[in-house]
N, C-alpha and C positions, 0 to 999 in steps of 0.2 A: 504494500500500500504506500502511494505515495503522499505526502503531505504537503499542501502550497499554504502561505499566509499571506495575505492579502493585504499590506495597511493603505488604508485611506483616509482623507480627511475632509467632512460635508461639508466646507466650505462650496456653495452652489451644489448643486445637482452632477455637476459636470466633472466629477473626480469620483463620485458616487457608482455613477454611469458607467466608468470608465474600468470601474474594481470588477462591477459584477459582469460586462461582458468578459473581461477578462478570465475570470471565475468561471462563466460558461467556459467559455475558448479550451481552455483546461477542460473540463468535465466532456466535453465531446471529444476531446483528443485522447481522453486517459479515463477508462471506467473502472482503474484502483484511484485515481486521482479523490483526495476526499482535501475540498480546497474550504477555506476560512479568511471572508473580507471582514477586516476590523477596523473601526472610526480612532485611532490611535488618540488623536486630541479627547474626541469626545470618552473616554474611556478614561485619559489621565487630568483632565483640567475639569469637567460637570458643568458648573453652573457658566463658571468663564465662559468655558465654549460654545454655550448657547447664547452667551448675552454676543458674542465677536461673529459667532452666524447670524443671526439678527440685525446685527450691523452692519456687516459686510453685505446682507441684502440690499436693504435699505442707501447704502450709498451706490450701491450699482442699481438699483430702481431709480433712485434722485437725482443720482449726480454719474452718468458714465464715466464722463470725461475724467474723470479723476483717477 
């Protein structure tokens, strides 16, 4: 069995996204593949990391340019 770890961070959707087709990508290449996407931030910072995704929304909704 093989084992992959995944980390990611929800910062937007788009890193998210990007974990779990990878996660497939694996899982249809390899059926001992047993793969695991994990939120690294959201796992070791909690409340932080929701209030900095919420923010980080928020300024790319208001303000792209930035």
């Amino acid at each position: 069995m093989k084992k992959v770890l995944i980390l990611t961070a929800s910062f937007g959707e788009g890193h998210n996204t990007a974990a779990r087709n990878v996660r497939d990508a694996i899982e249809q290449l390899n059926d001992e593949a047993v793969v695991e996407v994990l939120d690294l931030f959201a796992l070791t910072y909690g409340r932080l990391h929701d209030f900095v995704c919420k923010l980080h929304l928020q300024v790319v909704q208001r303000t792209p340019r930035i």
